[in-house]
N, C-alpha and C positions, 0 to 999 in steps of 0.2 A: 839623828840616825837611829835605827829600831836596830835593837840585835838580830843577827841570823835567828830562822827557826831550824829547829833539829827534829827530824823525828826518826827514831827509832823503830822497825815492825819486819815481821817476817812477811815476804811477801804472796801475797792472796788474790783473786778477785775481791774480797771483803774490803778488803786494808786499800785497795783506788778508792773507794767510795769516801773512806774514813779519811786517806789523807786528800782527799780532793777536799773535803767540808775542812780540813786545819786550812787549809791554804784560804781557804777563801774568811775565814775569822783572822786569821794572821794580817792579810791584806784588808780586811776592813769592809769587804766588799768583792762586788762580783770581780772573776780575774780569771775570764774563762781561758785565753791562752794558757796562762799558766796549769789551768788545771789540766788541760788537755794533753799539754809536756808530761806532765808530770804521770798519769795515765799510761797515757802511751810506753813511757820509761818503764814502769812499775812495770805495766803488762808482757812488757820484752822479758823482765826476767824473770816472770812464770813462767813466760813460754820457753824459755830458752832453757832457763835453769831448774824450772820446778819451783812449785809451789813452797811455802813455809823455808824460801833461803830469807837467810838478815840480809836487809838492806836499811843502809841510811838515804834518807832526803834532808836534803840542805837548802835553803833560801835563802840568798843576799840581796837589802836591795841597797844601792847606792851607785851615787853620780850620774844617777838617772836612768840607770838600767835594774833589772831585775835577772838575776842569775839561779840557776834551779843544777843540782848537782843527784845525781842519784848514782850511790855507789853499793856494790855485790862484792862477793869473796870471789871471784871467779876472775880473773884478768887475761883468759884465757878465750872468752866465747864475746869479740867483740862486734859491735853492731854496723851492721851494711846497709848502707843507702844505696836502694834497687827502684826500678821502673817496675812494678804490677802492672801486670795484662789486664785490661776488661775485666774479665771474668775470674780473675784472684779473687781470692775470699780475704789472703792475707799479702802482708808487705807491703803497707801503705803509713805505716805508723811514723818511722822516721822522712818519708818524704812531707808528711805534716809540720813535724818538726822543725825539718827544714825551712820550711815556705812559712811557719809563723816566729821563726826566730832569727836574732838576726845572725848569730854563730853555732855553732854547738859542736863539741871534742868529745875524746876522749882521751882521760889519761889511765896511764898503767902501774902500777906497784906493783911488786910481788907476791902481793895474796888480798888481789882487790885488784876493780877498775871503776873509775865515775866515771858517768857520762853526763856533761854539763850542758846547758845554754844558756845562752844569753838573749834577752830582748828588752826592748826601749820600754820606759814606762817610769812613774815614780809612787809612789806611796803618796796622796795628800791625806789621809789619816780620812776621810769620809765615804770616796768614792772607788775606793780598789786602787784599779789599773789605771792610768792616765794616760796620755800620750804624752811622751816629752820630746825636746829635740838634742839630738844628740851631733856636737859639732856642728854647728851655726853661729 
């Protein structure tokens, strides 16, 4: 089993790009769901919160899933799964999320909230993402 990866960064439009490229060396490989999660996360809390807040990103992978945490100082501004109109420009980040993961929460603390998920996959150290089967 690989250790979690941790990363630390205020968050940016800059810093998706940057932790989109760890995630994909961490994984070994292409692991575009993940990056996409993790994107999307980041992007919530510029938008929500403004640019240059800390945020941590967490990556567990084990038992054949791959788990992606991203957590703000904020446990106060959390995230809503909406139906976007046609012609929305935004609100379509966490219905993504949804429909490429197979769970995703959040939890709350007192000065912080992650927003995690979870989806199938395993690390074979070559090829990224895999498919796995989970409960079979």
């Amino acid at each position: 089993m690989r250790p979690p990866l941790t990363l630390e960064l205020l968050a940016t439009p800059k810093e998706v790009s940057e932790v989109r490229r760890a995630l994909r060396a961490y994984m070994g490989g292409p692991c575009d769901d993940l990056q996409l999660c993790a994107s999307e996360l980041i992007t919530n809390v510029v938008r929500h919160l403004g640019e240059g807040v800390p945020v941590r990103v967490r990556v567990v992978c084990e038992q054949g899933r791959t788990r992606l945490e991203v957590t703000d100082p904020d446990p106060r501004a959390l995230p809503v799964l909406c139906k976007a109109a046609d012609d929305d420009e935004t609100g379509r980040g966490l219905a993504l999320l949804d429909a490429l993961t197979l769970r995703w929460g959040v939890e709350q603390g007192p000065n912080r909230k992650t927003v995690w998920c979870e989806m199938r996959g395993m690390h074979d150290g070559s090829r990224g993402m895999v498919a796995g089967v989970i409960g079979s």
